[in-house]
DOVOBA-228980 format. One record per residue (C-alpha): residue number from 1; chain; x, y, z. Coordinates in steps of 0.2 Angstrom, whole numbers. Each point is the difference from the previous one (the first is absolute). Last residue first. Layout:
N
{NUM, A, {X, Y, Z}}
...
END
This chain:
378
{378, A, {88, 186, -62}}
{377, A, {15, -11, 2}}
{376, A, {-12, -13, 13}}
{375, A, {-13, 3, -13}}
{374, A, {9, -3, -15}}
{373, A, {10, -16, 9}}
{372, A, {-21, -6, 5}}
{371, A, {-4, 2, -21}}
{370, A, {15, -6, -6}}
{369, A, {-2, -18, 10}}
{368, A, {-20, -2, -5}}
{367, A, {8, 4, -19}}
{366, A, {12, -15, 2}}
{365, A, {-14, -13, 8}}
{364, A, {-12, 5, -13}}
{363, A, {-15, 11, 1}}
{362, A, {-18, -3, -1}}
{361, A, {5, -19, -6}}
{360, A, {19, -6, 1}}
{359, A, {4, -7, 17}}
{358, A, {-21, -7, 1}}
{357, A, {2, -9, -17}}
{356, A, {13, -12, 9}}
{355, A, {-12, -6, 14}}
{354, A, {-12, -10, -10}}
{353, A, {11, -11, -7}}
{352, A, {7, -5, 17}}
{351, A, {-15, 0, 8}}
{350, A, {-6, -14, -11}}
{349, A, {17, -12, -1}}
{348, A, {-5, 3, 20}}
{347, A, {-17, -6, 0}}
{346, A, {5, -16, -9}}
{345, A, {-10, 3, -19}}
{344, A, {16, -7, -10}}
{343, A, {12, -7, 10}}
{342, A, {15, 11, 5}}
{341, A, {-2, 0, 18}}
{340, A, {-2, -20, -1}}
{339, A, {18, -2, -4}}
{338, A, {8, 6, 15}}
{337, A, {-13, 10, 12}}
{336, A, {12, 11, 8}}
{335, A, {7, 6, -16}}
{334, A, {-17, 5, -5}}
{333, A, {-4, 10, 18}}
{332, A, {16, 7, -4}}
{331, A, {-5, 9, -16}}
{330, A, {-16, 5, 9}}
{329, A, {9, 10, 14}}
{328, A, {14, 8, -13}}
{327, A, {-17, 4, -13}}
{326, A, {-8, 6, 17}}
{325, A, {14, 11, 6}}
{324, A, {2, 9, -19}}
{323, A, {-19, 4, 0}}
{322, A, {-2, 6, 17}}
{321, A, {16, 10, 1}}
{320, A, {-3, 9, -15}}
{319, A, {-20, 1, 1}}
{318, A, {4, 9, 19}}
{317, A, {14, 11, -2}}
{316, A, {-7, 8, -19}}
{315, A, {-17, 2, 13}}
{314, A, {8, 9, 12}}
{313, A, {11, 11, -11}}
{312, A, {-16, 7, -9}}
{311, A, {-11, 1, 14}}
{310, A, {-10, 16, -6}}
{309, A, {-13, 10, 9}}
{308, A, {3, -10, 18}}
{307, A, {-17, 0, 5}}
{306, A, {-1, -15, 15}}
{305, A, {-3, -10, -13}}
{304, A, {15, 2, -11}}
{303, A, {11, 0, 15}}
{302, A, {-8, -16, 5}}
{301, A, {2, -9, -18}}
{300, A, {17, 4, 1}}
{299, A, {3, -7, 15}}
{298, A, {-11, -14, -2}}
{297, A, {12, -5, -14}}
{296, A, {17, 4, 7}}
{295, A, {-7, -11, 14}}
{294, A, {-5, -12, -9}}
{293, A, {17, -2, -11}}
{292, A, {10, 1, 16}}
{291, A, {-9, -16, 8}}
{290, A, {-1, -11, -17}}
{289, A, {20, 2, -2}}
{288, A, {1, -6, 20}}
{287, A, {-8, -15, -3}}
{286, A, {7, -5, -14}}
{285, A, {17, 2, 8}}
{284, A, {-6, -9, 13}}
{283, A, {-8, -14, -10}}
{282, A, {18, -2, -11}}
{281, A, {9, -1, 17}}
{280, A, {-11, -14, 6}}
{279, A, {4, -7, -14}}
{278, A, {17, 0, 0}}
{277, A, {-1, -5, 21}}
{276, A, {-6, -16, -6}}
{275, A, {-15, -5, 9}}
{274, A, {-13, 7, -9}}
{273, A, {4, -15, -14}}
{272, A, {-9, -10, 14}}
{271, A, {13, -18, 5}}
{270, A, {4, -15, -6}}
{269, A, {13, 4, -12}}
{268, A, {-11, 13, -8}}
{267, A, {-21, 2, 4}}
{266, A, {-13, 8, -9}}
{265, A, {-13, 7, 12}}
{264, A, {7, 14, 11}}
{263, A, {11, 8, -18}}
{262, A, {-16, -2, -8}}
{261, A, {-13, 8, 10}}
{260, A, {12, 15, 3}}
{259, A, {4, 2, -18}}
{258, A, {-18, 3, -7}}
{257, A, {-4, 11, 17}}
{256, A, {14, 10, -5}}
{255, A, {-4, -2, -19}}
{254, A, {-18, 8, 5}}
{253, A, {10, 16, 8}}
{252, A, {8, 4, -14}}
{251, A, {-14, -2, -13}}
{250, A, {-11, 12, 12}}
{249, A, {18, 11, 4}}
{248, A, {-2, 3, -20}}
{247, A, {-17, 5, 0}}
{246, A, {4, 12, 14}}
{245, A, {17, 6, -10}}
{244, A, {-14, 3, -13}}
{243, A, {-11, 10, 12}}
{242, A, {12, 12, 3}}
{241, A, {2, 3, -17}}
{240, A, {-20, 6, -1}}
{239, A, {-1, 15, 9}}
{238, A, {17, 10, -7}}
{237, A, {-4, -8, -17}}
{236, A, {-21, 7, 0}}
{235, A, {11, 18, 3}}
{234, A, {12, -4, -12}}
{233, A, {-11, -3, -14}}
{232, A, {-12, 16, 4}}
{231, A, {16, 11, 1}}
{230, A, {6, -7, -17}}
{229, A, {-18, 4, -7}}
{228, A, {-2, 15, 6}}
{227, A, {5, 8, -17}}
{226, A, {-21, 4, -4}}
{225, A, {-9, 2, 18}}
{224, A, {-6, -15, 8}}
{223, A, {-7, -14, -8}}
{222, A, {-4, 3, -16}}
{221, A, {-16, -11, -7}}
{220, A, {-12, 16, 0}}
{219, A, {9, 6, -15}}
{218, A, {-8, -14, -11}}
{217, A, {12, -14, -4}}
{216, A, {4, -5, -19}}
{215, A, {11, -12, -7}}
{214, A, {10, 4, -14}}
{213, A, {10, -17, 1}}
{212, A, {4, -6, 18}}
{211, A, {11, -16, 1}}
{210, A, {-1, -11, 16}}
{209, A, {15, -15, 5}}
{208, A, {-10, -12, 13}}
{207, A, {2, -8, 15}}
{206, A, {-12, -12, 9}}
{205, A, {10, -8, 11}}
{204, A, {11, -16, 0}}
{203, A, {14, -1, 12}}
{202, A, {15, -5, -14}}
{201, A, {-8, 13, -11}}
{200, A, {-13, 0, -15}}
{199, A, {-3, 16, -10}}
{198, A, {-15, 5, -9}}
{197, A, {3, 9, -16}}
{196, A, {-9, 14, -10}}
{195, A, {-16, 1, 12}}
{194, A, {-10, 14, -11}}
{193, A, {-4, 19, 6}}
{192, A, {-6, 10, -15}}
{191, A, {-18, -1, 5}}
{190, A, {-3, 2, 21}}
{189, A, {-7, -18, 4}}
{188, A, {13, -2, 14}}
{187, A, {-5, 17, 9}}
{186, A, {13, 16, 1}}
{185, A, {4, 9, 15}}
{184, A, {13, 13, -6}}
{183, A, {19, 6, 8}}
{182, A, {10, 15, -5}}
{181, A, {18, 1, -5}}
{180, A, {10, 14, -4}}
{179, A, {8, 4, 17}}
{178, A, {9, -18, -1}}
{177, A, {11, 6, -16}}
{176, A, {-4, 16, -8}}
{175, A, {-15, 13, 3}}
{174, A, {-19, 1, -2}}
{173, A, {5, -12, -14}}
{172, A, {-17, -14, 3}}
{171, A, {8, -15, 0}}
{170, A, {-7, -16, 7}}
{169, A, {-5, -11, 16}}
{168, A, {-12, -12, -1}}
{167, A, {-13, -4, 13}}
{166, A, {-8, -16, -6}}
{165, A, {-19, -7, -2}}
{164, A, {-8, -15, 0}}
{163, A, {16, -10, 1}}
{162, A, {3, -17, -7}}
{161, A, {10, 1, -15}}
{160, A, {14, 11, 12}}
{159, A, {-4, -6, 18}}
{158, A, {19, 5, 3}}
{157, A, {7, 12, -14}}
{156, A, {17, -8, -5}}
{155, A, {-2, 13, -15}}
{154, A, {-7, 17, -8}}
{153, A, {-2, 6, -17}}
{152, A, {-3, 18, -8}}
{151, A, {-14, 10, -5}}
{150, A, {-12, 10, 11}}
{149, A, {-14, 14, -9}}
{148, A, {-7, 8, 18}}
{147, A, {-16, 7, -6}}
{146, A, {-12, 18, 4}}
{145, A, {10, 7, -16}}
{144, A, {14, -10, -4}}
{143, A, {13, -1, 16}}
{142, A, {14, -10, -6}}
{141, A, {9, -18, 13}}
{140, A, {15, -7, -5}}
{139, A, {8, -15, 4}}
{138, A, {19, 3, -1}}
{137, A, {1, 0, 20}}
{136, A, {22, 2, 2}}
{135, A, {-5, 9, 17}}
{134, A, {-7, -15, 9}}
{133, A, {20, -7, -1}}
{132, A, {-1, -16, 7}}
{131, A, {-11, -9, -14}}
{130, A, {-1, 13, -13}}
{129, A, {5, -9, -19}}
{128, A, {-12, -14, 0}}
{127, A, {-13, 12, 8}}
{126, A, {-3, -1, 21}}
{125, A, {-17, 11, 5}}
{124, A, {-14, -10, -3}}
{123, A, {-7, -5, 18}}
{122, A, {-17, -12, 0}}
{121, A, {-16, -2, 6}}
{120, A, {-14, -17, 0}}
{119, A, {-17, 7, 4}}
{118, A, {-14, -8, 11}}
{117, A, {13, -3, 15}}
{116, A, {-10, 12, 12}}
{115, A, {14, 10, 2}}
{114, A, {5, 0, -20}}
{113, A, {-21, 7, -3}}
{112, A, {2, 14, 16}}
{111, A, {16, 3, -11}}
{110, A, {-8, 3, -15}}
{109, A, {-14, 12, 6}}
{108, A, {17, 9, 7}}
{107, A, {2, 7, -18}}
{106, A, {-18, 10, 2}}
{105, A, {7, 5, 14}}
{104, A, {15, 6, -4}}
{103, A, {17, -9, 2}}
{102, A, {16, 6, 12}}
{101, A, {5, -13, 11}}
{100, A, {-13, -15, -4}}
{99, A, {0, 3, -17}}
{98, A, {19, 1, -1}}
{97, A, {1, -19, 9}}
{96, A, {-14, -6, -9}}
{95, A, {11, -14, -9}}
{94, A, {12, 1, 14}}
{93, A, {-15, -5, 12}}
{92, A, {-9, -11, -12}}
{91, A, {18, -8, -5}}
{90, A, {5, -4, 17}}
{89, A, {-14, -9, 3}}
{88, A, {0, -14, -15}}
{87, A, {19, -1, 3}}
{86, A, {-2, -5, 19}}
{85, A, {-11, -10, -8}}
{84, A, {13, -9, -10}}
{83, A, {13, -1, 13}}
{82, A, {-12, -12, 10}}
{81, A, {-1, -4, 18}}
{80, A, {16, 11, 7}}
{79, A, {-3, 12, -15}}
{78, A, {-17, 5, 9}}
{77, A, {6, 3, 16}}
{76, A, {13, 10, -5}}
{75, A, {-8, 11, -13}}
{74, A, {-15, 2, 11}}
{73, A, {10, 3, 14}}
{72, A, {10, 15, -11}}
{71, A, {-19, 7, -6}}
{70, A, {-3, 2, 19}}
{69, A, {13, 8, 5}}
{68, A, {-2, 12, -15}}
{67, A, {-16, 5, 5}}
{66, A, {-5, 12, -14}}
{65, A, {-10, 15, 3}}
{64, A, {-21, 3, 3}}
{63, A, {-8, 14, -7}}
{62, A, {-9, -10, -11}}
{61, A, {7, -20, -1}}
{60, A, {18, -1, 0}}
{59, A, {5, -14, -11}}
{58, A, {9, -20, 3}}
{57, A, {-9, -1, 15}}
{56, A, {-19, -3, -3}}
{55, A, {8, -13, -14}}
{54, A, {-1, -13, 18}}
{53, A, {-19, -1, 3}}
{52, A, {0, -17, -6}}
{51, A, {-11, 5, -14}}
{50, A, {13, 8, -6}}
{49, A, {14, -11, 2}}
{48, A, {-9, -14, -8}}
{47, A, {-4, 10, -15}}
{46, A, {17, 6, -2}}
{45, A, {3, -19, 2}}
{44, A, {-11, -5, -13}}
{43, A, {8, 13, -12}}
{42, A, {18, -6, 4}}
{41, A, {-2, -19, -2}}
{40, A, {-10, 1, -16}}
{39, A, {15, 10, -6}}
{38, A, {14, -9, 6}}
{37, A, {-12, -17, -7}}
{36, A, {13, -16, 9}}
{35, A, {2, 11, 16}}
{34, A, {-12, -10, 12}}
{33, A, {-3, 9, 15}}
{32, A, {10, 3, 16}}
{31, A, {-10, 4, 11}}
{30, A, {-19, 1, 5}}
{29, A, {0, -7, 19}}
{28, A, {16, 5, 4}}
{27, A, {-1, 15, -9}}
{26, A, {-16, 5, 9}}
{25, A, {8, -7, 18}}
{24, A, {14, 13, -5}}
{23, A, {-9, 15, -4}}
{22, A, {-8, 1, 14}}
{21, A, {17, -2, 12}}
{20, A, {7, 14, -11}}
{19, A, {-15, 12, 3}}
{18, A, {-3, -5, 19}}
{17, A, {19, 5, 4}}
{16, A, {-1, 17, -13}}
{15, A, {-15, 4, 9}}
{14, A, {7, 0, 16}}
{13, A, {13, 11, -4}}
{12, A, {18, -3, -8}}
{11, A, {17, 8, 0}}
{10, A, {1, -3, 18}}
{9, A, {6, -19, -4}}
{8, A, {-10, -11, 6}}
{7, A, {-5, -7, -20}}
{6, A, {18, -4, 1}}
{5, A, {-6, -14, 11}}
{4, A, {-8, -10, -16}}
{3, A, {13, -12, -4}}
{2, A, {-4, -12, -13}}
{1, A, {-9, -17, 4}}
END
């Protein structure tokens, strides 16, 4: 069973307790599912999250702001039964990340729909050429009359091919580089936009490589201000990076529990493989990498909670060290179980594809590390 006394920890209120322990008894009782259809898998569980009650979180209702605490247990808890819904929740609240933070009402019609698991969304902002660097955006975006004329081509967009409608990010030239950019709501059956390629992965998720031919968006689809759009991206980043080091310390802390239950049951030279001191060293190192990576996490999430208005350094501190620790924890949980770790479908062969999207998705491990030296220069 994992380790739950971190939720003791003065980061936390009540709610965040009885949150996480909820959460659990419905993914025990509804997790994993079956992962041969990705995309008939993803849409039945956003409807399962939905109903379940647990989609509430991934958006700020009216009036009401993101619990980022709450989004990283999720995350955690989530992973720790099943990285694909983990994947299914993430999505709604990155998807609707930017409507959530700063979209209108009539927008926010959409995000009462993704909280309620009746709409799949989705995040269009990386381009073949613009992964890292937001400010290389070639996707452009002309204001014709009382439209938005958008052309261009955008790829490795999760729920891509399965989305009802995406928030994609393009350029309208109120100034070069990132101060150019502007971001626009845009539903799947909007003409012009057509699924080009859909890409399969060692952890397979719905992905998909979008391409935008004169398609048309009335003014009302901006979100924000036109040339926000860079702002708007890493505002919803500053929340939701936190919440893939949770992810992370989810798949981290189920190859704990993985290891533990195999080094006390398989027996060398007569005796428990938890009995040599080697591995016993390789459960305390464990151990102590999923320890620093929550508390980097919570930390950040607190600060963001408790109104920090940016948590930039945070959150690059808390998805580095998350995801780098669990792919070290995970790795060994494979070395620790021989041969059978590697065997297709064993939970750790699983995790260990899962986890190595997490050090390169909303900002890989090398950018994560400029970002916090920029800071501390800064």
């Amino acid at each position: 069973m994992a380790d739950r006394s971190f939720l003791d920890w003065p980061f936390f209120e009540d709610r965040h307790r009885e949150l996480a322990a909820a959460l659990d008894a419905w993914a025990g009782a509804h997790l994993p599912v079956d992962h041969h259809d990705v995309d008939a898998a993803c849409r039945a569980l956003v409807r399962d999250l939905g109903a379940g009650g647990w989609l509430r979180h991934s958006g700020a209702g009216e009036g009401e702001a993101l619990d980022v605490r709450s989004l990283c247990l999720i995350r955690e808890t989530l992973a720790r039964h099943d990285g694909l819904a983990d994947f299914a929740f993430a999505m709604q609240g990155l998807g609707m990340g930017a409507v959530s933070l700063f979209g209108s009402p009539a927008q926010r019609a959409w995000l009462e729909k993704t909280r309620a698991g009746q709409a799949i969304s989705a995040f269009a902002l990386t381009e073949p050429a613009s992964g890292s660097d937001v400010a290389a955006t070639a996707t452009t975006a002309e204001r014709v009359g009382e439209e938005w004329v958008l052309n261009g081509e955008k790829t490795w967009i999760s729920n891509g091919g399965i989305a009802d409608l995406y928030v994609i990010f393009a350029r309208t030239g109120e100034a070069p580089g990132a101060r150019g950019l502007s971001a626009f709501l845009m539903p799947a059956d909007t003409p012009g936009l057509t699924i080009a390629e859909r890409l399969d992965t060692i952890a397979p998720h719905p992905l998909a490589t979008l391409r935008l031919d004169d398609l048309r968006l009335p003014a009302d689809a901006l979100i924000g201000k036109p040339g926000e759009g860079f702002k708007l991206a890493m505002s919803v980043l500053d929340v939701f990076r936190p919440t893939v080091g949770a992810a992370a310390l989810g798949f981290a802390r189920r190859a704990l529990d993985e290891a533990v239950a195999r080094v006390t049951a398989r027996r060398i030279q007569g005796q428990p493989l938890a009995e040599l001191q080697m591995v016993q060293g390789h459960l305390a190192d464990m151990a102590l990498g999923i320890d620093a990576s929550a508390l980097l996490v919570y930390r950040a999430a607190w600060a963001k909670d408790r109104g920090a208005p940016r948590i930039t350094r945070e959150a690059a501190m808390a998805k580095l060290h998350a995801t780098e620790t669990a792919q070290k924890v995970i790795d060994t949980a494979v070395q620790l179980f021989g041969g059978e770790g590697v065997r297709s479908g064993a939970v750790v062969e699983s995790l260990y594809r899962e986890i190595r999207a997490l050090r390169i998705y909303e900002g890989a491990s090398d950018v994560q590390k400029v970002i916090i030296a920029r800071n501390i220069l800064a």
